[in-house]
mmCIF entry with sequence, helices, sheets and N, C-alpha, C, O atoms, coordinates in Angstrom:
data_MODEL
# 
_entry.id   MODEL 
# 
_entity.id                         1 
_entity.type                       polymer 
_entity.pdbx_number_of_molecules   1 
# 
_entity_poly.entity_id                      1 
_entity_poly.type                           'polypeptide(L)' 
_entity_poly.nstd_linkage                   no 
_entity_poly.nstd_monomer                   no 
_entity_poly.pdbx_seq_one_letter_code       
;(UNK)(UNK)(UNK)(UNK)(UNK)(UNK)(UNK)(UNK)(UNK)(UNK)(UNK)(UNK)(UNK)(UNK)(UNK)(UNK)
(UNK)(UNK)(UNK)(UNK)(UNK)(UNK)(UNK)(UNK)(UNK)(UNK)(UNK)(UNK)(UNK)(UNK)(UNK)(UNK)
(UNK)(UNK)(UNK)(UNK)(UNK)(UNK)(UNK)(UNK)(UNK)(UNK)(UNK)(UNK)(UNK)(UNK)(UNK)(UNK)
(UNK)(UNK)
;
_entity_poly.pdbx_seq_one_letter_code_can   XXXXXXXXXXXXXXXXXXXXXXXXXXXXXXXXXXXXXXXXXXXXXXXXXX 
_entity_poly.pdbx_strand_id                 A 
# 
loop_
_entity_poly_seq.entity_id 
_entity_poly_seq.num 
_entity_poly_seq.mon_id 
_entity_poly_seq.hetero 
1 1  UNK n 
1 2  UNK n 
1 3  UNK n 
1 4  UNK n 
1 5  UNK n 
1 6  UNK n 
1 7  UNK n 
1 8  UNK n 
1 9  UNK n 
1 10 UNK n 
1 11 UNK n 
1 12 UNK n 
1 13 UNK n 
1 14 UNK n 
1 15 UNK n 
1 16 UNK n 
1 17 UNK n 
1 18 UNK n 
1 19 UNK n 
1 20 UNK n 
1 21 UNK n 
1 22 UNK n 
1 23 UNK n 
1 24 UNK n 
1 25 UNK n 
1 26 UNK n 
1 27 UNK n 
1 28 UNK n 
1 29 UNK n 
1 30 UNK n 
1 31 UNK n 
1 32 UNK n 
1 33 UNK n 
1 34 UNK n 
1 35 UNK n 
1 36 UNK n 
1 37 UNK n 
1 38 UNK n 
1 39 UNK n 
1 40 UNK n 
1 41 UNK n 
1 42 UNK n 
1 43 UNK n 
1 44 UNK n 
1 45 UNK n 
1 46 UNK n 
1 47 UNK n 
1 48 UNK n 
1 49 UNK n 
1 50 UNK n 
# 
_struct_asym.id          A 
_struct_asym.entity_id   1 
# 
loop_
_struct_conf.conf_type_id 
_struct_conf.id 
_struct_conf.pdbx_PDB_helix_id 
_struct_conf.beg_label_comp_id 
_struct_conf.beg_label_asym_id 
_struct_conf.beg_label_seq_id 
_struct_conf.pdbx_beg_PDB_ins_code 
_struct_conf.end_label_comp_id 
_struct_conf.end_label_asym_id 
_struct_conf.end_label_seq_id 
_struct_conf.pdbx_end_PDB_ins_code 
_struct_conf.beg_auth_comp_id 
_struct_conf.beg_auth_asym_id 
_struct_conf.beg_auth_seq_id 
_struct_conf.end_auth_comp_id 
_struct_conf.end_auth_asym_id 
_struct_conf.end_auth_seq_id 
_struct_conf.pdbx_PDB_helix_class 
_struct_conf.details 
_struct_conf.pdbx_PDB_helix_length 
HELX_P HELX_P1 AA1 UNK A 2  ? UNK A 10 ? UNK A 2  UNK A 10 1 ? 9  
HELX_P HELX_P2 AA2 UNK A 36 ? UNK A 47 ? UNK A 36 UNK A 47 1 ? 12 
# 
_struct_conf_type.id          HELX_P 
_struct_conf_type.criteria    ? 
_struct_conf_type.reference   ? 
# 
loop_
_atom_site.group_PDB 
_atom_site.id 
_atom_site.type_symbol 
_atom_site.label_atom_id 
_atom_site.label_alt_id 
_atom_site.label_comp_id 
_atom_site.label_asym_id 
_atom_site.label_entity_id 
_atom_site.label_seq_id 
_atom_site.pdbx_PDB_ins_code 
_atom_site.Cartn_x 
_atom_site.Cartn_y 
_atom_site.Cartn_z 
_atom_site.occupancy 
_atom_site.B_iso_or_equiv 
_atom_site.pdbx_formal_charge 
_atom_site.auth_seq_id 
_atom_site.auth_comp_id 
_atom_site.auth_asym_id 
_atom_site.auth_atom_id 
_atom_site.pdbx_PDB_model_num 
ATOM 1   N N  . UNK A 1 1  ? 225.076 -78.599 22.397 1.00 0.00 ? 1  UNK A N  1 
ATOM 2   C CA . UNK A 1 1  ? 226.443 -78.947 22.737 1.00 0.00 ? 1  UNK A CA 1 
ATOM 3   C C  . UNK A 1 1  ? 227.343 -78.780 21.507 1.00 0.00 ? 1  UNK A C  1 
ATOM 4   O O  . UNK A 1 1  ? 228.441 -78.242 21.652 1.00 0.00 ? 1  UNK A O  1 
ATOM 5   N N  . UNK A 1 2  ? 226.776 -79.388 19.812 1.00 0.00 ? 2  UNK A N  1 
ATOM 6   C CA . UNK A 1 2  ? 227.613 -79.082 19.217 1.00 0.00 ? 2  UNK A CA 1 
ATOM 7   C C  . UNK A 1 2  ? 227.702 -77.348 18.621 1.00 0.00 ? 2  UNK A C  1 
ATOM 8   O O  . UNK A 1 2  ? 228.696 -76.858 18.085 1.00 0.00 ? 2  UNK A O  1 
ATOM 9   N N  . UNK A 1 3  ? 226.641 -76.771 18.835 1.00 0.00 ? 3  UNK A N  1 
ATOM 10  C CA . UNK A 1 3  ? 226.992 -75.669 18.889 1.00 0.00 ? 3  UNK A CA 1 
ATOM 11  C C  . UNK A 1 3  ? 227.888 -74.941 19.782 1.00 0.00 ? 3  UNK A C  1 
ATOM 12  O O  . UNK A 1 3  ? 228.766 -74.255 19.259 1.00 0.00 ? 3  UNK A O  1 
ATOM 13  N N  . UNK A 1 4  ? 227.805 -74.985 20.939 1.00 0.00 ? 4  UNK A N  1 
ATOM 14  C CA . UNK A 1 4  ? 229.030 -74.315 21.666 1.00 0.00 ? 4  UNK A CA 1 
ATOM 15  C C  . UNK A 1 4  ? 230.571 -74.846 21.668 1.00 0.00 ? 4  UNK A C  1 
ATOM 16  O O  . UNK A 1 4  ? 231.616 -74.441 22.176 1.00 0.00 ? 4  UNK A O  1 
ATOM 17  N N  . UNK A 1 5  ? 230.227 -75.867 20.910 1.00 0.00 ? 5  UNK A N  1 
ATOM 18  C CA . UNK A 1 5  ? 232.098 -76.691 20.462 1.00 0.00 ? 5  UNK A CA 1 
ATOM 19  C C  . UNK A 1 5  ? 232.709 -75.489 19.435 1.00 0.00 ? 5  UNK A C  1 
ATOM 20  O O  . UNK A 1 5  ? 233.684 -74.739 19.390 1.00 0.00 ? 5  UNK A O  1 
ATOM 21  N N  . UNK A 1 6  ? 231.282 -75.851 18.497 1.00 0.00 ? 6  UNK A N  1 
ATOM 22  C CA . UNK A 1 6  ? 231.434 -74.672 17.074 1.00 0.00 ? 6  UNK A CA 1 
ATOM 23  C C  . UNK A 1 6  ? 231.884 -73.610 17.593 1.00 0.00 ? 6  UNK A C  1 
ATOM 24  O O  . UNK A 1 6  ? 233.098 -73.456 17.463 1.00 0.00 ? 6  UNK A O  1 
ATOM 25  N N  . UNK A 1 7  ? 231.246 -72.710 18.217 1.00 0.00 ? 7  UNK A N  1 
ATOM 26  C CA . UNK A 1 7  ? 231.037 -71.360 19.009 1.00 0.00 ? 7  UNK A CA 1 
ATOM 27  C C  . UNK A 1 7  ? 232.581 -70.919 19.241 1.00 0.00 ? 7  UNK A C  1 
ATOM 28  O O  . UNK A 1 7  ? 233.303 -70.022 18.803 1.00 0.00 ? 7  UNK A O  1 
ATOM 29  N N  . UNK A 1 8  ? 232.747 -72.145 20.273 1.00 0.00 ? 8  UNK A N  1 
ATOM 30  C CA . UNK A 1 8  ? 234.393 -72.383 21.262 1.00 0.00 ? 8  UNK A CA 1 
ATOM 31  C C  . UNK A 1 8  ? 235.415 -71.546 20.076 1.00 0.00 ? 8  UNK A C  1 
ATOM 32  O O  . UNK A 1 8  ? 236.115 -70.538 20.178 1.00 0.00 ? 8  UNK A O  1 
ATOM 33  N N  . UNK A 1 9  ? 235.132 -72.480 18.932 1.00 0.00 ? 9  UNK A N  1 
ATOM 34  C CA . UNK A 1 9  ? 236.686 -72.876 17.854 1.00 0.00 ? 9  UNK A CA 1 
ATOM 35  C C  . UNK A 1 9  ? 236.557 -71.169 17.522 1.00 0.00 ? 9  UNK A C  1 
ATOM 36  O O  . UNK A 1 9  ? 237.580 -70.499 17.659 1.00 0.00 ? 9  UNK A O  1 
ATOM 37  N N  . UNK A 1 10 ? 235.564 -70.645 17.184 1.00 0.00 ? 10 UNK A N  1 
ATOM 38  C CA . UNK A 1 10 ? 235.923 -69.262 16.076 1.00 0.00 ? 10 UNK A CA 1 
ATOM 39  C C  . UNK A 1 10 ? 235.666 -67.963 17.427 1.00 0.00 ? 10 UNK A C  1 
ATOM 40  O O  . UNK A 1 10 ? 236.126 -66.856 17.147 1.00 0.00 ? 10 UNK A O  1 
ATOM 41  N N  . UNK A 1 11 ? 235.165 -68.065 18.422 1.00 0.00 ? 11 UNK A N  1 
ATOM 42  C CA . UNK A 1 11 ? 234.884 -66.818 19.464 1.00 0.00 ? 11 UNK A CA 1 
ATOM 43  C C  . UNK A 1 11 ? 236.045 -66.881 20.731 1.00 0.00 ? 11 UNK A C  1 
ATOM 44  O O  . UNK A 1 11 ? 235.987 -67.896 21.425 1.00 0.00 ? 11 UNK A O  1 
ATOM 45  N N  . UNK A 1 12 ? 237.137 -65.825 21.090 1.00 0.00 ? 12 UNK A N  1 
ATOM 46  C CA . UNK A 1 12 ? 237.191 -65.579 22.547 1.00 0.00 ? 12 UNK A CA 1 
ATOM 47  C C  . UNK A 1 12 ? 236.360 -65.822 23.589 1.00 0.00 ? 12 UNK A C  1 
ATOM 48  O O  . UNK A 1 12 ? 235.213 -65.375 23.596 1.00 0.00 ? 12 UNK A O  1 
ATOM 49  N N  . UNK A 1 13 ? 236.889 -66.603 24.639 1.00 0.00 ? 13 UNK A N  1 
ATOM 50  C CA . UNK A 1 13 ? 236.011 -67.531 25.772 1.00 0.00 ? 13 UNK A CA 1 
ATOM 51  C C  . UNK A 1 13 ? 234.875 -66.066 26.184 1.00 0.00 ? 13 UNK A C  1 
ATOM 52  O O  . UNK A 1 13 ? 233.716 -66.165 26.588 1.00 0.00 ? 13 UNK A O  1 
ATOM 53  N N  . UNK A 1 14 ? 235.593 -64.868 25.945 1.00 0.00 ? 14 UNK A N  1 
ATOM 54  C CA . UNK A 1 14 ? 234.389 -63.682 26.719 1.00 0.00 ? 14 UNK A CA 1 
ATOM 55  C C  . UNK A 1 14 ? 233.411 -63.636 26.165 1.00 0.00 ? 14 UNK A C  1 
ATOM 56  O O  . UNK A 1 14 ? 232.407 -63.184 26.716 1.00 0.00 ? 14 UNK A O  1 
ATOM 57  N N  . UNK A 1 15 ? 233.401 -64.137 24.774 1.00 0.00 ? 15 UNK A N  1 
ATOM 58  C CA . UNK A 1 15 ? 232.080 -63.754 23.721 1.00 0.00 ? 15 UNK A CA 1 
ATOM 59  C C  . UNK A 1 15 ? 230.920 -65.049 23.736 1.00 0.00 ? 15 UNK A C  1 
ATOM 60  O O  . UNK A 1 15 ? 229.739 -65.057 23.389 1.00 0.00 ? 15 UNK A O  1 
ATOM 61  N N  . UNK A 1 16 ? 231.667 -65.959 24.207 1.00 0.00 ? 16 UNK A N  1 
ATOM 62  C CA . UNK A 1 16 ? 230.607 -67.268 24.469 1.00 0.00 ? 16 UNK A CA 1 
ATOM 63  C C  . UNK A 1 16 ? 229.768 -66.994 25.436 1.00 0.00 ? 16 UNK A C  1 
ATOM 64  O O  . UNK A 1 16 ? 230.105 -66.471 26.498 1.00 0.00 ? 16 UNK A O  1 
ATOM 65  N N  . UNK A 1 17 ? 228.693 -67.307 25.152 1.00 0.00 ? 17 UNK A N  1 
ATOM 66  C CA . UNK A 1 17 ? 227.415 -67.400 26.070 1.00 0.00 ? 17 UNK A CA 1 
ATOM 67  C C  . UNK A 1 17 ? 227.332 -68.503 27.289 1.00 0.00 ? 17 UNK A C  1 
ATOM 68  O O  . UNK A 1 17 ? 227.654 -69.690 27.227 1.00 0.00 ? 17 UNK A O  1 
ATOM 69  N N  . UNK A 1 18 ? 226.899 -67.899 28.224 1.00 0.00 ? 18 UNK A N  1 
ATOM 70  C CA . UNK A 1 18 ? 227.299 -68.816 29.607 1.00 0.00 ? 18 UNK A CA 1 
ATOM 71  C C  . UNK A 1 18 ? 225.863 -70.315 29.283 1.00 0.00 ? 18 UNK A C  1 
ATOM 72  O O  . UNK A 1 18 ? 226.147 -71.477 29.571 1.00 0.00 ? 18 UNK A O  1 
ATOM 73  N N  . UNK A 1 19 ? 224.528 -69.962 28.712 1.00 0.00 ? 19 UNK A N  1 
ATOM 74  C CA . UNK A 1 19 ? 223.482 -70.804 28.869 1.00 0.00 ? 19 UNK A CA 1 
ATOM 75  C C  . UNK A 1 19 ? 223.395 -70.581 26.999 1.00 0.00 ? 19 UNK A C  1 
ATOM 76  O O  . UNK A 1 19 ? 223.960 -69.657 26.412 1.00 0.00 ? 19 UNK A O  1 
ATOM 77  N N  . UNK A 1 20 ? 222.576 -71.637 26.337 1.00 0.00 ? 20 UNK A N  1 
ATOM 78  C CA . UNK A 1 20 ? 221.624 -71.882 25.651 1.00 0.00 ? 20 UNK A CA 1 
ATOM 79  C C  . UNK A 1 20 ? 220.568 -71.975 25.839 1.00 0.00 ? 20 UNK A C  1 
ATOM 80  O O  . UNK A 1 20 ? 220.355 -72.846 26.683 1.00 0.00 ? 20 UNK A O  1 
ATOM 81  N N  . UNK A 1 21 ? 219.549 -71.425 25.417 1.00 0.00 ? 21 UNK A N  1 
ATOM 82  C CA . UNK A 1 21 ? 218.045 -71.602 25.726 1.00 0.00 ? 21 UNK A CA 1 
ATOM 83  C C  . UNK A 1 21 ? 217.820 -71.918 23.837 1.00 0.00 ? 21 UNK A C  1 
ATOM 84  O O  . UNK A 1 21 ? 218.241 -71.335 22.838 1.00 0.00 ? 21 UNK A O  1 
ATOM 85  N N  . UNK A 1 22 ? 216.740 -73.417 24.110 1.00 0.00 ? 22 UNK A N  1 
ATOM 86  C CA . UNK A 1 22 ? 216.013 -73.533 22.549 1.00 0.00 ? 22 UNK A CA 1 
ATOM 87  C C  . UNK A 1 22 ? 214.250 -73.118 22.715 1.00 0.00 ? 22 UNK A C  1 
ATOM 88  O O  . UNK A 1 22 ? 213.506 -73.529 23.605 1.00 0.00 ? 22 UNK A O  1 
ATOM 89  N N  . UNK A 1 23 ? 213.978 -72.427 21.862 1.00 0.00 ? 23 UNK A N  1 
ATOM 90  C CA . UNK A 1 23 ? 212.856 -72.487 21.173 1.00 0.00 ? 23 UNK A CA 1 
ATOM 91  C C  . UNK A 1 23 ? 212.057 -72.981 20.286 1.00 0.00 ? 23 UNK A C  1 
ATOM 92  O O  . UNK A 1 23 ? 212.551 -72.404 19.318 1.00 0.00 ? 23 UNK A O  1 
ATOM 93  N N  . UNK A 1 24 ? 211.481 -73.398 19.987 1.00 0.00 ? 24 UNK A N  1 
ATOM 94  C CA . UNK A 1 24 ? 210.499 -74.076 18.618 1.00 0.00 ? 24 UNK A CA 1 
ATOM 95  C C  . UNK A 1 24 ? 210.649 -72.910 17.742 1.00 0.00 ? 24 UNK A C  1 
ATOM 96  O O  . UNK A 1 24 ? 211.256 -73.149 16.698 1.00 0.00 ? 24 UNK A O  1 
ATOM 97  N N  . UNK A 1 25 ? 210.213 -71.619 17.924 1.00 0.00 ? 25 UNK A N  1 
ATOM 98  C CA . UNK A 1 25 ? 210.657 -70.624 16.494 1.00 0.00 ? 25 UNK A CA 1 
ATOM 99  C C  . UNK A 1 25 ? 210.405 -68.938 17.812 1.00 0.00 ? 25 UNK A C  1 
ATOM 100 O O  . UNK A 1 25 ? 210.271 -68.877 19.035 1.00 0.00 ? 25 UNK A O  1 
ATOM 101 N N  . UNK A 1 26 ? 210.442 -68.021 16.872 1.00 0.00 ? 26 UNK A N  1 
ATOM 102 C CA . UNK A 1 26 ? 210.656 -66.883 17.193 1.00 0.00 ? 26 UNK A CA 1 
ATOM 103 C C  . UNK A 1 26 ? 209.423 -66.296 17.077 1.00 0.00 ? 26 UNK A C  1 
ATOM 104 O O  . UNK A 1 26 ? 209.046 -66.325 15.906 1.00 0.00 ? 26 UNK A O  1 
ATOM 105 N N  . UNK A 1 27 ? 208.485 -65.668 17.975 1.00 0.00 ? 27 UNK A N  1 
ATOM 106 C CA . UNK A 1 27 ? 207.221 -65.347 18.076 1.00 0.00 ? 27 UNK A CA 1 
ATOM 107 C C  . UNK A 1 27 ? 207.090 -64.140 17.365 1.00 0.00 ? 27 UNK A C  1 
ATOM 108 O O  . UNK A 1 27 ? 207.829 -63.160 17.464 1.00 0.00 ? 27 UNK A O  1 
ATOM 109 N N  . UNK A 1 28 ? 205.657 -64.331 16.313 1.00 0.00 ? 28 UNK A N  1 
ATOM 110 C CA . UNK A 1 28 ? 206.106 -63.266 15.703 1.00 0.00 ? 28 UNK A CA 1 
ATOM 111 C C  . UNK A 1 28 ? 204.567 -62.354 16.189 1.00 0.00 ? 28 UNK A C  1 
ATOM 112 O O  . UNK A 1 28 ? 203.615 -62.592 16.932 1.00 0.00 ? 28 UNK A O  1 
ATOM 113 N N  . UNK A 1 29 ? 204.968 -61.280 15.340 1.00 0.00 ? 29 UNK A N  1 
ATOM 114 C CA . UNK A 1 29 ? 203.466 -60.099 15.458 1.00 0.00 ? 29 UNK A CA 1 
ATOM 115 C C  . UNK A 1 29 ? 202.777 -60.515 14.483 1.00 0.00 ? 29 UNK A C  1 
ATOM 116 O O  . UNK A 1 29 ? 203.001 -61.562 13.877 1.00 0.00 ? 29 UNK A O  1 
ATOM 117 N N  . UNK A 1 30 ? 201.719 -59.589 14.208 1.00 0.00 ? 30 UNK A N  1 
ATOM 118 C CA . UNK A 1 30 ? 200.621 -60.091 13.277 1.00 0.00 ? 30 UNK A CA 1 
ATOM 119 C C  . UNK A 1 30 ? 201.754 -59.206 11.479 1.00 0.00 ? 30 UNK A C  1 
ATOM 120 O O  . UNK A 1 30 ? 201.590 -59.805 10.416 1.00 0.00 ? 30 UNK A O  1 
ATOM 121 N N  . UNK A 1 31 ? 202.351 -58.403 11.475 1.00 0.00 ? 31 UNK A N  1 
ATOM 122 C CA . UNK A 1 31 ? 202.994 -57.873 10.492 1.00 0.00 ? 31 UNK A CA 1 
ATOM 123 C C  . UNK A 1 31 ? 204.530 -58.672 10.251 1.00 0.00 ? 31 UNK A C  1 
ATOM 124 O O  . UNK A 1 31 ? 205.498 -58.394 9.542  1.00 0.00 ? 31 UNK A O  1 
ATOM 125 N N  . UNK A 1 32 ? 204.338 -59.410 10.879 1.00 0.00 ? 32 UNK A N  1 
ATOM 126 C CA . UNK A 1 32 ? 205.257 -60.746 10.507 1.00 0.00 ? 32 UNK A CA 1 
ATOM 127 C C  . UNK A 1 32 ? 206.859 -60.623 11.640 1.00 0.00 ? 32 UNK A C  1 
ATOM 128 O O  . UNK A 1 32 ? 207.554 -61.548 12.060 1.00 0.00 ? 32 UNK A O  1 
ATOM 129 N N  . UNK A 1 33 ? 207.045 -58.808 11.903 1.00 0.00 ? 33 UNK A N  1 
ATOM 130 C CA . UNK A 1 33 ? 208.209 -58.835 12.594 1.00 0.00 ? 33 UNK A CA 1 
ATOM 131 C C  . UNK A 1 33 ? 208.453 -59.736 13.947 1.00 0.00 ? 33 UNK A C  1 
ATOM 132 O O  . UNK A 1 33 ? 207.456 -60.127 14.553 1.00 0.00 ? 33 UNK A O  1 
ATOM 133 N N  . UNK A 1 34 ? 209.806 -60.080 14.446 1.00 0.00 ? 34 UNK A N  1 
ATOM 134 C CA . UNK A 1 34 ? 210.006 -60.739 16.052 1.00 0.00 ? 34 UNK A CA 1 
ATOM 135 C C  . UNK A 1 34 ? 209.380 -60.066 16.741 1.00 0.00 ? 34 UNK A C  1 
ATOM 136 O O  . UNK A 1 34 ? 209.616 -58.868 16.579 1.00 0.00 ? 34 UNK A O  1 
ATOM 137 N N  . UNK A 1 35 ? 208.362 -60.392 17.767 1.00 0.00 ? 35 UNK A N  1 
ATOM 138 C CA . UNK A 1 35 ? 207.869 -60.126 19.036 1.00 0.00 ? 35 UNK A CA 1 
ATOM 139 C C  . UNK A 1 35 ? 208.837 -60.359 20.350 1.00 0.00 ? 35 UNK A C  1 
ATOM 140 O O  . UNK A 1 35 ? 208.833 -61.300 21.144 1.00 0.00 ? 35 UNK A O  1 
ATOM 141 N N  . UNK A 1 36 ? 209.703 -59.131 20.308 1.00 0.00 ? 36 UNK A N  1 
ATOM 142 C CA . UNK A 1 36 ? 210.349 -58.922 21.324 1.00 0.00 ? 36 UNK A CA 1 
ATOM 143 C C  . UNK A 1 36 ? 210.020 -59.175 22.622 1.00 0.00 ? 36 UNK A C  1 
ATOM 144 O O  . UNK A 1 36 ? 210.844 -59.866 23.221 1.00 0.00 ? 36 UNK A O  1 
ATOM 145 N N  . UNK A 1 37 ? 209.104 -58.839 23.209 1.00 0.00 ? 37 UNK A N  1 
ATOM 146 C CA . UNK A 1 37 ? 208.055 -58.583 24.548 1.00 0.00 ? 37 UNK A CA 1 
ATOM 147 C C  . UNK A 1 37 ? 207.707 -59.983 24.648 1.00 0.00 ? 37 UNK A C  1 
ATOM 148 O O  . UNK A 1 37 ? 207.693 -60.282 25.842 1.00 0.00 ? 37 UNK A O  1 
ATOM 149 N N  . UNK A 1 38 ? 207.478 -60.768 24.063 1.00 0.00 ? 38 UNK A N  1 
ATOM 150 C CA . UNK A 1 38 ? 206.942 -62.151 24.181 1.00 0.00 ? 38 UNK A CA 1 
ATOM 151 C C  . UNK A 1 38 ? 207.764 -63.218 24.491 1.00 0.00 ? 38 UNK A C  1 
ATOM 152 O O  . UNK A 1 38 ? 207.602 -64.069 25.366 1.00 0.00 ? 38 UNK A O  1 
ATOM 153 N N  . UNK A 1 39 ? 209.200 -63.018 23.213 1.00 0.00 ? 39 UNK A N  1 
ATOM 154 C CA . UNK A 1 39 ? 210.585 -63.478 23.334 1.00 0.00 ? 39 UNK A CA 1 
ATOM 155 C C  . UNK A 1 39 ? 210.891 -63.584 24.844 1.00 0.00 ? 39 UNK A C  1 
ATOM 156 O O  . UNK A 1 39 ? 211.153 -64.610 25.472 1.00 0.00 ? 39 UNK A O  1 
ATOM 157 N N  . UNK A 1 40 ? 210.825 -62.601 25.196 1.00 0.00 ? 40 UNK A N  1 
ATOM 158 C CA . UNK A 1 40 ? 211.789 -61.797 26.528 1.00 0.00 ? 40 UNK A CA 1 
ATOM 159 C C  . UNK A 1 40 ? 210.768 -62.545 27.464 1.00 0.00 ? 40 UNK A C  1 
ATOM 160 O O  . UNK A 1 40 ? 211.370 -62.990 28.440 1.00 0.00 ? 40 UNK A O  1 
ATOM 161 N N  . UNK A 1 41 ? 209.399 -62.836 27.491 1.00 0.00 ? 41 UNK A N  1 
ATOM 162 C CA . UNK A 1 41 ? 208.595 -63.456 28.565 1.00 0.00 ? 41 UNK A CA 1 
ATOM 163 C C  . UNK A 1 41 ? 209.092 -64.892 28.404 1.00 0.00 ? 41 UNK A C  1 
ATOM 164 O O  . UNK A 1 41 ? 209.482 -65.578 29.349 1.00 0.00 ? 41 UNK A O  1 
ATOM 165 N N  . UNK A 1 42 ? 209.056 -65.212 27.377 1.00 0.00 ? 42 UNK A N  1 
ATOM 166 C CA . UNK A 1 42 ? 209.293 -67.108 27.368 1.00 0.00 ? 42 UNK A CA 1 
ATOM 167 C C  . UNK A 1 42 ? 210.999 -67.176 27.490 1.00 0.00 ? 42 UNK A C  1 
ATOM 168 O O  . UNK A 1 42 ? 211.482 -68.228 27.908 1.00 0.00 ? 42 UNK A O  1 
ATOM 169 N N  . UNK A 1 43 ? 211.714 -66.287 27.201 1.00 0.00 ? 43 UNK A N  1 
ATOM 170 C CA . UNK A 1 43 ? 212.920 -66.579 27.886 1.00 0.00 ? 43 UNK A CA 1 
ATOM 171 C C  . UNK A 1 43 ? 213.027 -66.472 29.679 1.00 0.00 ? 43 UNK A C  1 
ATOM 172 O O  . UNK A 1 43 ? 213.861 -67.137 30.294 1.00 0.00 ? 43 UNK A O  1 
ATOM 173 N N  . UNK A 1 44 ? 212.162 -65.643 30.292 1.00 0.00 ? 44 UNK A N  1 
ATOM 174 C CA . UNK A 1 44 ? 212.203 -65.457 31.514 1.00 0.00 ? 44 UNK A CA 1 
ATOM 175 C C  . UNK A 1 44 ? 211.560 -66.618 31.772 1.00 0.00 ? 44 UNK A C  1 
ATOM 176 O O  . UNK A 1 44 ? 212.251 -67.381 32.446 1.00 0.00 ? 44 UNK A O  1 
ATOM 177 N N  . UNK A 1 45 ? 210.182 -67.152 31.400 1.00 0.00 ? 45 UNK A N  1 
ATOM 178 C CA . UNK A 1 45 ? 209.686 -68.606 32.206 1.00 0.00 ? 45 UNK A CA 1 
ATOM 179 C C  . UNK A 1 45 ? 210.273 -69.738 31.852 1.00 0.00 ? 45 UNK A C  1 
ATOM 180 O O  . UNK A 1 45 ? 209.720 -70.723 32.341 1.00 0.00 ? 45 UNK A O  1 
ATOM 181 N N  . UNK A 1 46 ? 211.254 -69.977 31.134 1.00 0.00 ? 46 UNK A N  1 
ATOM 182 C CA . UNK A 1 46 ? 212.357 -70.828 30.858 1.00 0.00 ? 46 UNK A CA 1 
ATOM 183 C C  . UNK A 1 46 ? 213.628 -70.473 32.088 1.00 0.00 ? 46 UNK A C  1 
ATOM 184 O O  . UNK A 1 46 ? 213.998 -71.478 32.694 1.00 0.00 ? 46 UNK A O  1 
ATOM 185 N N  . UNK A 1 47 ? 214.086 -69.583 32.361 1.00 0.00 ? 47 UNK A N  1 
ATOM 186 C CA . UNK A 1 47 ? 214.951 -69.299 33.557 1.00 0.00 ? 47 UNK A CA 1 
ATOM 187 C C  . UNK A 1 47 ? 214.464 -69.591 34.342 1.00 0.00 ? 47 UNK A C  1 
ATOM 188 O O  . UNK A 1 47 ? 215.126 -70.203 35.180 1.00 0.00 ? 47 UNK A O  1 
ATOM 189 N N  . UNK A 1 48 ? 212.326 -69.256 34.741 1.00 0.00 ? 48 UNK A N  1 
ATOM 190 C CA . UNK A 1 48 ? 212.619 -69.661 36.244 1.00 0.00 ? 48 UNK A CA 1 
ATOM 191 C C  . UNK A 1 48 ? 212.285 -71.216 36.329 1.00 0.00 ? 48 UNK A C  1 
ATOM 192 O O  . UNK A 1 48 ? 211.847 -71.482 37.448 1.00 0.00 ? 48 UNK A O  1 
ATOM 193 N N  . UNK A 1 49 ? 212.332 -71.938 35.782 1.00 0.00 ? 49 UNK A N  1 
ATOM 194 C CA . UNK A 1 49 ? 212.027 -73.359 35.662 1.00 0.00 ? 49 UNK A CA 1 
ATOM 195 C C  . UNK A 1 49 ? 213.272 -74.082 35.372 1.00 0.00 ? 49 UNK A C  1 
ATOM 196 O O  . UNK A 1 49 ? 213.329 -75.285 35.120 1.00 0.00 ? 49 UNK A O  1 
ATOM 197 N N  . UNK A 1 50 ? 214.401 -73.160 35.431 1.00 0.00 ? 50 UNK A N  1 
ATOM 198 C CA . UNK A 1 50 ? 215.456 -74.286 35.630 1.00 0.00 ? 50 UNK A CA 1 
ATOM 199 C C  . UNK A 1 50 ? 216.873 -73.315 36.894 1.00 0.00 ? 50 UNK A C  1 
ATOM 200 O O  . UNK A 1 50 ? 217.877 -73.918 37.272 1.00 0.00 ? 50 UNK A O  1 
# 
């Protein structure tokens, strides 16, 4: 919540994001980069559970 106050003050209402989703951290690969493919799964089983 206080992030999207923050968000509000410095972005045009078009650039704000309609949802927040939190994570514990950003899944990584074994070479340390973001695991995109994984991201993108736990953001989808977070959508369908709410």
């Amino acid at each position: 919540q206080e992030l999207g106050k923050k968000l509000s003050e410095e972005l045009p209402n078009l650039a704000l994001p309609k949802k927040y989703i939190t994570i514990p951290e950003f899944p990584r690969m074994g070479s340390g980069k973001t695991d995109f493919r994984t991201l993108t799964d736990m953001v989808r089983g977070i959508e369908d559970k709410t």
